[in-house]
N, C-alpha and C positions, 0 to 999 in steps of 0.2 A: 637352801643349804648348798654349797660349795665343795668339794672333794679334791683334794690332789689329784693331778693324771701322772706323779711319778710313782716309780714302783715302790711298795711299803717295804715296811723291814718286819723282818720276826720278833718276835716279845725275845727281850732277854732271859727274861725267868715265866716260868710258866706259872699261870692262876690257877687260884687252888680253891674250888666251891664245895660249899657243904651243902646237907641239905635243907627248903625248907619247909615251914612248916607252922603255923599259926602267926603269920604275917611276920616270923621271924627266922634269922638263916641259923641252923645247927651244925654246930662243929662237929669235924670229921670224928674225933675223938678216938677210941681202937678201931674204930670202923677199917674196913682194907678201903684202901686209894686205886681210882683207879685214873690212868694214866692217860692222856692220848696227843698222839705225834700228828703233825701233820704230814697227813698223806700226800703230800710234795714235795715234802722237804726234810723230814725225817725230826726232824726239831719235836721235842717235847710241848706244846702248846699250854694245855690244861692241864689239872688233875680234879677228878671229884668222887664223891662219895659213892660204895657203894651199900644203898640202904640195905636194910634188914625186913624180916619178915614185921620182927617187932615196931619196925618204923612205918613203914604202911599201916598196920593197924593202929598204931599212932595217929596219923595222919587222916585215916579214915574215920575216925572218933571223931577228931576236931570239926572234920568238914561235916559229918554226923550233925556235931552239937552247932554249929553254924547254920545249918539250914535247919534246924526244930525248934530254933530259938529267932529266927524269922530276922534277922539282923541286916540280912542282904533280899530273902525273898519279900520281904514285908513291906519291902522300900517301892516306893514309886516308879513306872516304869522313866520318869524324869530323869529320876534318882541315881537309877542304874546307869541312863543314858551321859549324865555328867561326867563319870568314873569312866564310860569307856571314851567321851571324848578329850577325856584328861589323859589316858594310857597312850591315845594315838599321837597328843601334843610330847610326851615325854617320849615315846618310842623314836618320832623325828630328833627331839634334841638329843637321843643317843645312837643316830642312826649309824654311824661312823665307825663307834666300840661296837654294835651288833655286829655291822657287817666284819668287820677282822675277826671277830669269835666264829663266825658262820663260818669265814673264808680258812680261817686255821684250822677248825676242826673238819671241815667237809672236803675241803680242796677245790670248791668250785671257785670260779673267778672274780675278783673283789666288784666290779660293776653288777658282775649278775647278784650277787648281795647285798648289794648297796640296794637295788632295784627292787629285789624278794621285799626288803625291811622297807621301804613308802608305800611299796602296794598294800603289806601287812597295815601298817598305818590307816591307810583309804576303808579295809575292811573293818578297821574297830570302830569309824567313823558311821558305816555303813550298819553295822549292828546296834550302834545307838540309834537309829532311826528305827529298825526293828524293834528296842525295847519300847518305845512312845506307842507304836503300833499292835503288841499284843493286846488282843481284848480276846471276851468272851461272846455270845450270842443269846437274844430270845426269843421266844415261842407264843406268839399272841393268839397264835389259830387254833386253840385249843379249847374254844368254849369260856364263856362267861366264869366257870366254876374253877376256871384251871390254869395259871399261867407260868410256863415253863422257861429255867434262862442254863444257859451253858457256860461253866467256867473253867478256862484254861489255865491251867497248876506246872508249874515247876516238876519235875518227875525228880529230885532229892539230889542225892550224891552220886556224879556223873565220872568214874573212871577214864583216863583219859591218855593212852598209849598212842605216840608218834616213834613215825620214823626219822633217819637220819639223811635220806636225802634232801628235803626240806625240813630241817627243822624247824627254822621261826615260821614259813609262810605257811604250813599246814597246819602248825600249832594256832593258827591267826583264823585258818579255814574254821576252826573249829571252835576255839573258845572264847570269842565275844559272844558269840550265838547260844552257847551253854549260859555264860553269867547274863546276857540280855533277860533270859527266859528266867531266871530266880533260881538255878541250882547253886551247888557247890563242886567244887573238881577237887580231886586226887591224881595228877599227874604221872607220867612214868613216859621221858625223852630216851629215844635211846642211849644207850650207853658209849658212844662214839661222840653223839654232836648235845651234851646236855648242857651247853653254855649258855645259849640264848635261852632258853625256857627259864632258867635261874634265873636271867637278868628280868624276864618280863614277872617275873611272880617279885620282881622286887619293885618293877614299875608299878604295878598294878596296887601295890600297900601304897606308894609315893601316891597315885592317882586318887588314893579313898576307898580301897575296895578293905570293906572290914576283914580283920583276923582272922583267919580259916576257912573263907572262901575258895582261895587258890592255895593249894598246897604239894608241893611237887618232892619226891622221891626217887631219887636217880640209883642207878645200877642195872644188875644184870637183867634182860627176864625173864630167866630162868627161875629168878627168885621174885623181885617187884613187878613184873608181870604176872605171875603164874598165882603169886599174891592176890591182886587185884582181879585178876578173873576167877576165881573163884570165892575172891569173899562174897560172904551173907548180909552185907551191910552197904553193897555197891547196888544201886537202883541201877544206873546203866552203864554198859560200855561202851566207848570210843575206841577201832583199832586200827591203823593204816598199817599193813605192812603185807608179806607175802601171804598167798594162798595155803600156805602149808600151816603156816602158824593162827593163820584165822582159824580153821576149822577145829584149831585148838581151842581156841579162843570160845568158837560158838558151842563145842560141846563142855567146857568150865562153866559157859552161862547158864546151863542147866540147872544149877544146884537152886539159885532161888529165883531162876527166869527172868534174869536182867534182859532186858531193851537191847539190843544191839545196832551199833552202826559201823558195818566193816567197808572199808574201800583196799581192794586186795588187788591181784596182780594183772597183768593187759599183753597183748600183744597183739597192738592196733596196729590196721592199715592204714595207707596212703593209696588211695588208687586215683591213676594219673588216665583221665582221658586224652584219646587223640587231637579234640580239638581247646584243650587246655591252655594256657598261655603258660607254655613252659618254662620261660625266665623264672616267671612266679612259682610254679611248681617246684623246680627244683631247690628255690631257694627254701622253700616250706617244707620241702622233705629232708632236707641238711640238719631244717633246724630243729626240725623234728625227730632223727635219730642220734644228733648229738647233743642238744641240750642236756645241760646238765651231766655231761660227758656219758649221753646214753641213760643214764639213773636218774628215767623220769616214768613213774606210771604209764601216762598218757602218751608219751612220744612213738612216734612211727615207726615202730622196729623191722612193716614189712612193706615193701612196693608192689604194690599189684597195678601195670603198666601196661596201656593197649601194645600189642603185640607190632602193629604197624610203625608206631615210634621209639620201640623201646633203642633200636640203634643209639638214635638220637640225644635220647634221653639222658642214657648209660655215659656218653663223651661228655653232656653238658654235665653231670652230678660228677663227672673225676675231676675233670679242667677244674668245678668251682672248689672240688673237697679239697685239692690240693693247696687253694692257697691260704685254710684255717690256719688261724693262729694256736697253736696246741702250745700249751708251757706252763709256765710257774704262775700261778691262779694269782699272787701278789701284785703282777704286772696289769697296770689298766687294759694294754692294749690284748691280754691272752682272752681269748671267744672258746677253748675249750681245758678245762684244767685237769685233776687228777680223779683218780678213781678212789672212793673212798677208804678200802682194805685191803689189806694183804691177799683176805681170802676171796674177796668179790673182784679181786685182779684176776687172782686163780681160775675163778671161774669162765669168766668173760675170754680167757687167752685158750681155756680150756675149749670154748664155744669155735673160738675162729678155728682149732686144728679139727677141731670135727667136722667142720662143715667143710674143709678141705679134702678132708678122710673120706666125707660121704657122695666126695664126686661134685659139690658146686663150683664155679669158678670165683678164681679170687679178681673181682675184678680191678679195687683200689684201696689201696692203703695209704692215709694221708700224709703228709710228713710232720713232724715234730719240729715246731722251729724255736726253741728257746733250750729251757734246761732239760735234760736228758735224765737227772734225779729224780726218784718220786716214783709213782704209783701212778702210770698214764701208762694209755691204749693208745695206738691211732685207729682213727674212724675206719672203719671196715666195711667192704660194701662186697655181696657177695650175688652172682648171678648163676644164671641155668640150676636157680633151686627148684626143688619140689616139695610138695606141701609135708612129706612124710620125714622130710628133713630135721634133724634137732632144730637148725636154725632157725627153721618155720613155725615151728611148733612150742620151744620153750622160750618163756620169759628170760633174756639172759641179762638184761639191766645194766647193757654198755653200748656202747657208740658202732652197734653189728645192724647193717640193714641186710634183709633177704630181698630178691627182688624175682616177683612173679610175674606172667606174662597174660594176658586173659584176651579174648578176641569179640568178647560180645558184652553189654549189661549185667541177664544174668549168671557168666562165668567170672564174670570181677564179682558181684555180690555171693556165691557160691563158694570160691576161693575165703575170699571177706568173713563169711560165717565157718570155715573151716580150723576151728579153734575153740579152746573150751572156755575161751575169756571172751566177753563183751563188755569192754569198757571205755571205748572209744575210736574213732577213726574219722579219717579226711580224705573228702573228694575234691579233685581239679578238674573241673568242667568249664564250658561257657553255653553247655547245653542245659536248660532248668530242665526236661524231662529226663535227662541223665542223672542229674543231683539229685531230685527227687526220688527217681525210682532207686538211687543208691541209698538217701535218708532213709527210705520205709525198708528197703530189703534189708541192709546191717544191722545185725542187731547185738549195737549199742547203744551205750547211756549217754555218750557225748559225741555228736558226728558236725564236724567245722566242714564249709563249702568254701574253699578258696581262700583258705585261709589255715590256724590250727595251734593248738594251746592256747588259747583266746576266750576273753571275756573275762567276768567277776563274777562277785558275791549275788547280784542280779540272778544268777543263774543260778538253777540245780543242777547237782551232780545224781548219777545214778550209773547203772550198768545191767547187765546181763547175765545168764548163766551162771557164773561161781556167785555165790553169796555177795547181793545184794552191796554194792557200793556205796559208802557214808554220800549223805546229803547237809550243805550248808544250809538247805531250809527245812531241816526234820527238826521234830517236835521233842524239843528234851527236856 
């Protein structure tokens, strides 16, 4: 597939989704609309529905009667396999309309969209091999009298809450692997980026996945969340989003002991040894506190950098932050676009005066080189922090690096563990007993050697300390 490299335009009138819901879309009808601009440009993009409690329980019936009536879980693991390699065929030929709906409603930049939606693609690919592959096990050493075999089940109707930084690629982390395995979903995109999750519950009828398999309900969730976590008829839930709201999340599971798989909040390192190839480093720790304009789970929010080169270090990460291209997410050539909200702008502008307040130095602020409209940060990089610092310490989910200093192994892995998140982090070394004793001493769920945000579906996820991070290879 082919892409323009000129800049797009904005939709003239904005698309307007309802919701859906037994392999069919429901009009908005009295429903409230709910509206969303692009956070770059202030233009109306979308508008879509926001559900009712009544439609979730709606919704959760259908995917209910869907999976008791064995329609999808009954099928062949072939079966299922065909469907998802039909969705990742039709995902590419709509890769173009994905990525504009991602890029209007999130603000990230149209290549990094274009990119999220073929990887998402690769992963539906990937879970069809997964579905040929589930089996069961047996027990032959049990005696003559006795022979024992183990079979793996579908766990039923799987709730299924994303966020809005990734919509389509998280929503991809997670739901071929659900429908591989023979459930049913009840969906719930946030209420900012619910464009692509509609289009993909429309691919996935196009691909063959029977009526009521995937069923997706958009709005607040205050309401369609708070719904789904606590109904009595959700076998499990799926939740990526903040720490705050998971813990809601895991005490609603209580009611009838759903399954949980939460992937919640980080505030991963980067620690930079001395004898590092620091071109490389630095370019890994850029991409790591601005990806995704900052609003990335896993990305590097903190430097922890041998003491002996931090001079060094500090000139090569301004010289390169300087020549980011910061602007209008429409443009091929912008590498960091806008911040998603009014109010996660709020926060994030609120983070850099504090840490000014609390005595860091402000070391560089990047320049903005395009439109000056919108809902954009510049990259901020702040020095002579200390760990007791807000900046240190809280997830602020924007383009804020803190940078600490550490003079031995284990005061970079001490520093490292000084946080109530273990969700990931990255070492620059060309020492393996360095990397090494950094892998075993942090303790996170994903730690990159020289490298970082890297790798597939191949891979698990996991984490530390706060409630347990979702896994693309758990059992649903």
């Amino acid at each position: 597939m082919t892409t323009s490299t000129k800049k797009l335009s904005l939709p003239q009138n904005p698309r307007l989704f309802g919701l859906y819901i037994n392999g069919l879309w429901v009009d908005s009808g009295d429903r409230k609309i709910m509206e969303r601009r692009s956070p770059a440009h202030g233009v109306l993009v979308t508008r879509t529905t926001a559900g009712t409690e009544a439609d979730v329980n709606e919704a959760v019936a259908v995917a209910r009667k869907a999976f008791e009536d064995r329609r999808w879980s009954g099928l062949s693991g072939q079966q299922r396999a065909d469907v998802l390699l039909k969705a990742a065929t039709l995902i590419r030929e709509r890769a173009e309309e994905l990525a504009r709906l991602e890029t209007f409603e999130t603000g990230k930049p149209i290549t990094q969209s274009r990119g999220e939606i073929q990887a998402s693609a690769g992963i539906y690919e990937y879970a069809a091999g997964a579905a040929r592959m589930l089996h069961g096990d047996s027990f032959n050493n049990l005696g003559d009298s006795m022979f024992g075999f183990v079979t793996r089940e579908p766990i039923g109707v799987v709730g299924l809450i994303t966020p809005w930084n990734f919509p389509f690629f998280i929503l991809s982390e997670r739901l071929p692997f659900i429908l591989a395995s023979g459930c049913t979903v009840v969906a719930k995109p946030s209420d900012l980026t619910s464009a692509t999750t509609l289009i993909m519950a429309e691919i996935l009828t196009q691909a063959g996945l029977p009526d009521g398999v995937f069923n997706v309900v958009t709005g607040p969730g205050s309401v369609v969340g708070e719904v789904l976590s606590h109904h009595p008829d959700i076998d499990m839930l799926s939740f990526t989003g903040s720490t705050a709201v998971g813990k809601r999340v895991l005490a609603a599971s209580a009611g009838n002991f759903k399954k949980l798989s939460l992937e919640l909040g980080g505030k991963n390192p980067h620690v930079v040894f001395a004898d590092a190839r620091l071109e490389d480093a630095v370019d890994g720790v850029i991409f790591g506190f601005c990806f995704n304009a900052g609003q990335c789970c896993v990305g590097g929010s903190r430097l922890l950098v041998e003491k002996s080169i931090q001079p060094e270090f500090e000139r090569l990460l301004t010289e390169k932050l300087a020549r980011l291209r910061v602007g209008d997410p429409l443009d091929p050539d912008t590498q960091i676009g806008a911040i998603v909200s009014e109010k996660q702008h709020e926060t994030i502008c609120d983070y850099i005066e504090r840490g000014t307040k609390q005595g860091a130095r402000l070391l560089s602020q990047g320049k903005i080189n395009g439109t000056d409209r919108g809902l954009f940060v510049q990259p901020t990089i702040f020095s002579d922090v200390t760990s007791d610092m807000d900046i240190a310490t809280d997830e602020i989910f924007g383009p804020v690096l803190s940078i600490l200093p550490f003079e031995t192994t284990d005061d970079a892995i001490t520093i490292a563990n000084n946080t109530i998140y273990g969700l990931s982090a990255t070492i620059w070394t060309q020492n393996l007993s360095h990397a090494m004793d950094a892998v075993r001493g942090i303790r996170a769920g994903r730690v990159w050697v020289n490298t970082t945000i890297a790798g597939g579906p191949e891979l698990p996820a996991g984490g530390f300390k706060c409630p347990p991070s979702g896994s693309m290879g758990r059992n649903w």
